[in-house]
C-alpha positions as CSV (number, residue, x, y, z in Angstrom):
1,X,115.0,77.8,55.1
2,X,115.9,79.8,58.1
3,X,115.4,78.7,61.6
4,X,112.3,80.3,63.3
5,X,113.4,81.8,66.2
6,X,109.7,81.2,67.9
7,X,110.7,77.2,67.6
8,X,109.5,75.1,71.2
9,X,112.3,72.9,72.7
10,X,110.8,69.8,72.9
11,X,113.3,67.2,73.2
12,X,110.8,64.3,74.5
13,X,108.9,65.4,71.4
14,X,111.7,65.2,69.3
15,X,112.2,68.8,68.4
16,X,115.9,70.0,69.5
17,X,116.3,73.5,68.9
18,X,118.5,75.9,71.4
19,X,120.1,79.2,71.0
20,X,123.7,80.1,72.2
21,X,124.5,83.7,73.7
22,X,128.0,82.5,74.0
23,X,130.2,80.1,71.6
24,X,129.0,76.5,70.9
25,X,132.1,74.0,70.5
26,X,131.8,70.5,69.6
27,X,134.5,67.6,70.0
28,X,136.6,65.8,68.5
29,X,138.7,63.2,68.5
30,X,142.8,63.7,68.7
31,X,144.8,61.8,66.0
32,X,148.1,61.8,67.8
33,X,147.0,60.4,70.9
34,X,146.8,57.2,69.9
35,X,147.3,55.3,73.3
36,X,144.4,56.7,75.0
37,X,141.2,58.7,73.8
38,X,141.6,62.5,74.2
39,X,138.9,65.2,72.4
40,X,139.6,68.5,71.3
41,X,136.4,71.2,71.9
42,X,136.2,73.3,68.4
43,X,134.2,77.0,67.9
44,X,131.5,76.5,65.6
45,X,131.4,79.6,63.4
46,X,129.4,81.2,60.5
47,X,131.1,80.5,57.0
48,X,129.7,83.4,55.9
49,X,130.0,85.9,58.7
50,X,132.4,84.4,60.8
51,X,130.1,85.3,64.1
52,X,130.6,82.7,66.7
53,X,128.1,84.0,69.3
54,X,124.5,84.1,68.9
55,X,124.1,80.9,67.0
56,X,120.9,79.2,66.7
57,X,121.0,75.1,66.5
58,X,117.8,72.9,65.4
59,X,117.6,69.5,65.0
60,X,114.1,67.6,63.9
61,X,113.5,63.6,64.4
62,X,112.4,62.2,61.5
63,X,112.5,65.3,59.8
64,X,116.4,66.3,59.1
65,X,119.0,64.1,58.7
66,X,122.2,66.2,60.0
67,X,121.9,70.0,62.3
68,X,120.5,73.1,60.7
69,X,122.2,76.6,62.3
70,X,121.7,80.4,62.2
71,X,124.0,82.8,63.2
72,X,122.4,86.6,64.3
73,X,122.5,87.6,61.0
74,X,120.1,85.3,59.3
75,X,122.7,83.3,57.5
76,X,121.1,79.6,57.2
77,X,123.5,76.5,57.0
78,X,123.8,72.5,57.7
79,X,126.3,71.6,60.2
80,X,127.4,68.1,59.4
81,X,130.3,68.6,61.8
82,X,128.0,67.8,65.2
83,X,127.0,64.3,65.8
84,X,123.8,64.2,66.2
85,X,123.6,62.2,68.8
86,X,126.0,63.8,70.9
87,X,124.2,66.9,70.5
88,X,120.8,65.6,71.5
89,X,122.3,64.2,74.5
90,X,123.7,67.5,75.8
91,X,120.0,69.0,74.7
92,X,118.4,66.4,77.4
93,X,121.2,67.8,79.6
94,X,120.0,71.3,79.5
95,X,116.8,70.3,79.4
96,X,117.6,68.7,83.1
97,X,117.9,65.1,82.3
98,X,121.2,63.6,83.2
99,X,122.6,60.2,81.7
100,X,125.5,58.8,83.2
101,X,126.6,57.2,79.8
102,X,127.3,61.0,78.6
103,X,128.4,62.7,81.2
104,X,131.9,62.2,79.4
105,X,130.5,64.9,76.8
106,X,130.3,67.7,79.0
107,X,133.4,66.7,80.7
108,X,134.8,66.9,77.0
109,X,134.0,70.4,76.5
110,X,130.8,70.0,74.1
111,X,128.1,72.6,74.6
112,X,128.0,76.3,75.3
113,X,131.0,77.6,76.5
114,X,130.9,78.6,80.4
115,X,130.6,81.9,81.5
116,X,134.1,83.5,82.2
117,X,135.0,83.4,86.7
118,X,134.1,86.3,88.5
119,X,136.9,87.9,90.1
120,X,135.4,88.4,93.6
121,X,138.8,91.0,94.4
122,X,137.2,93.0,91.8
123,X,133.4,93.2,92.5
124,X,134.7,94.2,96.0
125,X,136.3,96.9,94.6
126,X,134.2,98.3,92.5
127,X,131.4,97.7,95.0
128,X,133.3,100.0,97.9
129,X,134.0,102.5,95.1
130,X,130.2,103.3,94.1
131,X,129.2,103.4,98.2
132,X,131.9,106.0,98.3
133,X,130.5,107.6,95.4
134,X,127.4,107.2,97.0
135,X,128.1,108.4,100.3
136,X,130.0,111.3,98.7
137,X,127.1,112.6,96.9
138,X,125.3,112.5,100.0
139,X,127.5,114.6,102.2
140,X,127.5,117.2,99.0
141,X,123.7,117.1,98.6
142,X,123.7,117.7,102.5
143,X,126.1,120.3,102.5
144,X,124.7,122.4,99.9
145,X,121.0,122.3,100.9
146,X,122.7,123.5,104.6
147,X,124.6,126.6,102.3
148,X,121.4,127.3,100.6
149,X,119.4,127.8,103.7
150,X,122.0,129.9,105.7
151,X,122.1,131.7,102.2
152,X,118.5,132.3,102.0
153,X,118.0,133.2,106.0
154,X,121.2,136.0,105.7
155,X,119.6,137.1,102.2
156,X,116.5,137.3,103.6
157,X,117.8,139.3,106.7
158,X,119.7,141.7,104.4
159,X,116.5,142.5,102.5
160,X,114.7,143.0,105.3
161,X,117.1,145.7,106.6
162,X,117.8,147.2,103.3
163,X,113.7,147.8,102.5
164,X,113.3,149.2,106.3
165,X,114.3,152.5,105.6
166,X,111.8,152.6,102.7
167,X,109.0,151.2,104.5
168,X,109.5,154.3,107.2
169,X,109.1,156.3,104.1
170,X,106.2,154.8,102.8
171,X,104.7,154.9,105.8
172,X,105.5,158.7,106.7
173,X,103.9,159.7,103.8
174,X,100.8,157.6,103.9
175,X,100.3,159.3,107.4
176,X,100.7,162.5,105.4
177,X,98.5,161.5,103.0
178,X,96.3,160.4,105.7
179,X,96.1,163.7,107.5
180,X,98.5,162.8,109.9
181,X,96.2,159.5,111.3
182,X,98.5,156.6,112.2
183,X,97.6,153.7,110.1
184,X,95.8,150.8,112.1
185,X,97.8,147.5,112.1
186,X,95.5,145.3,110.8
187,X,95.1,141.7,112.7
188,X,95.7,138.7,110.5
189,X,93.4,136.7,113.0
190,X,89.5,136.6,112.3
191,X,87.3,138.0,115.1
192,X,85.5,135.4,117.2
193,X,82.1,135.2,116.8
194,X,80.1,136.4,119.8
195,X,78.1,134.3,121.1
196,X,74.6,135.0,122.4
197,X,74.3,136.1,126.3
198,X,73.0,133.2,128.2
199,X,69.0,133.6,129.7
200,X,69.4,133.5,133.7
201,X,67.0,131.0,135.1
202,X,64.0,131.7,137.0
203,X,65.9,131.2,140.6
204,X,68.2,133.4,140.0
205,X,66.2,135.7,139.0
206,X,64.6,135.3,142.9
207,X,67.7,134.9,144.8
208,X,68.6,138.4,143.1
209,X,65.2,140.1,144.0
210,X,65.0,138.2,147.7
211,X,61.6,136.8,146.2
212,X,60.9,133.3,148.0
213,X,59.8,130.3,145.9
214,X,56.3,129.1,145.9
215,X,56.0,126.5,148.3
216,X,54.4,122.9,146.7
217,X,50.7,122.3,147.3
218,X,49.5,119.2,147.0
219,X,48.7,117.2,144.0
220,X,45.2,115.5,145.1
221,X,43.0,118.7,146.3
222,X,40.3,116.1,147.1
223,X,41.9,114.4,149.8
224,X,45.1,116.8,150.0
225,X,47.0,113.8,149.5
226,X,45.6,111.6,152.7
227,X,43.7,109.2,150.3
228,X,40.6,109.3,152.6
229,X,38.0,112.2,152.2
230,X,36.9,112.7,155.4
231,X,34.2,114.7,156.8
232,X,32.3,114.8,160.2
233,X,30.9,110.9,160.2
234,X,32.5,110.0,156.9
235,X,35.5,108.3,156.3
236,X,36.0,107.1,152.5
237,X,38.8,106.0,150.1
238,X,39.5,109.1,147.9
239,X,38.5,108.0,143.9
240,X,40.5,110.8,142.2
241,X,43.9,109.4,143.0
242,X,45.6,105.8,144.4
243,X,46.9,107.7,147.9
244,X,49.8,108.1,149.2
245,X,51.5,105.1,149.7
246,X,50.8,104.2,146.0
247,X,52.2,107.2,145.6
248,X,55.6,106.5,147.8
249,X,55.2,103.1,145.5
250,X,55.3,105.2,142.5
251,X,57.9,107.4,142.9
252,X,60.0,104.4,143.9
253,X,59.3,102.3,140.8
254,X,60.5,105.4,139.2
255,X,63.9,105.5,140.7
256,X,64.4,101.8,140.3
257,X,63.9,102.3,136.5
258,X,66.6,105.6,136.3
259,X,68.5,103.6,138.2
260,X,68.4,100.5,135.5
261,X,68.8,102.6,132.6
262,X,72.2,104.4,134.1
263,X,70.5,108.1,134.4
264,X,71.0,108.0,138.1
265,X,74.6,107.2,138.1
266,X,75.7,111.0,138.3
267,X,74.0,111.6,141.6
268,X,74.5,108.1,143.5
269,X,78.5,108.3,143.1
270,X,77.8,112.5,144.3
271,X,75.8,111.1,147.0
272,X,78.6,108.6,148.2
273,X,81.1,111.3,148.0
């Protein structure tokens, strides 16, 4: 059966299953060094396909007795070549888990093939040539939308001068049309709205006539603001208002309280001026 590609990667639950973007090699053993152990990394392949990149290894505990692979294609075949073992060691080692008793496995060579060096001297380059590239479009870019606009103003200017001498004509013979009336430039602007004339107050209206104001008469006309209503013999409080001092009390009691609220602030700092 093929290998699902949705398969987990579980090795602590015994499921091994990874897929290889590069080439997979395994090791083995060479039979002609015979004095010391030296291993030999081989390319796993497809025997149907030959693709070597792309493969797709699963491995089951207690389920499958040797290593199932896929190759891109969907070819499906057993892999008796891989230990086992070996290859659910190097699974614990991707999976972060690294035993010191097999770390003679990746020095071997077994596993995914490494990624081939960057050469630095050529990511410079190639770097320096696209901010070049870059900067060069930028200086065009610039320079045309300057052409354009000193294209447009001189274009601009050249119409302008070519149409005058039709605009006198058009204009000469609107006049004639006209019955010889100039026509009136019209403003762009909107008129201001005119506001309404201000109503003069009452003293101005006296300082312009030479009419005096009305002197102030007194606000008790019992007592004429004495407090006592007094007659030949008689001498008594006044019971239509509290007199004057209550008055003078009054009006001070009122200027305490502007003064409390602010409204008095205008005239005290005009006063101390």
């Amino acid at each position: 059966m093929p290998i699902n590609p949705w398969r987990a990667f579980n090795p602590d639950g015994g499921d091994f299953y990874l897929f290889f973007e590069r080439r997979f090699r395994y090791v083995v053993e060479d039979p002609e060094q015979w004095w010391c152990r030296v291993w030999i990394p081989t390319v796993i392949a497809c025997p149907v396909c030959e693709a070597d990149a792309g493969l797709r290894l699963a491995y089951k505990v207690g389920t499958d007795a040797v290593l199932e692979a896929a190759c891109p294609v969907g070819h499906t075949w057993v892999e008796p070549r891989i230990d086992v073992s070996q290859f659910m060691a190097y699974c614990r080692f991707r999976n972060g888990e690294q035993d010191v008793n097999w770390l003679w496995l990746i020095e071997a060579g077994f596993g995914e093939e490494p990624p081939p060096p960057i050469d630095y001297v050529k990511e410079i380059r190639q770097g320096a040539i696209e901010v070049a590239k870059y900067g060069r479009r930028k200086a065009k870019a610039k320079v045309r939308r300057e052409v354009r606009k000193v294209k447009k103003q001189v274009g601009k200017r050249v119409r302008n001068e070519a149409m005058r001498p039709v605009a006198a004509l058009l204009r000469t013979a609107w006049t004639m049309q006209a019955g010889g009336v100039e026509p009136v430039k019209s403003s762009r602007r909107r008129p201001a709205e005119r506001k309404p004339p201000k109503t003069p107050p009452v003293s101005a209206y006296r300082k312009a006539y030479g009419v005096q104001a009305p002197e102030k008469g007194p606000k008790c006309l019992v007592c004429d603001d004495t407090g006592q209503i007094t007659a030949p013999g008689i001498s008594i409080p006044c019971t239509e208002c509290a007199g004057p001092v209550a008055a003078v009390l009054e009006a001070a009691e009122r200027r305490a309280e502007r003064a409390r609220e602010g409204k008095d602030e205008r005239r005290t700092s005009t006063t101390s001026k």
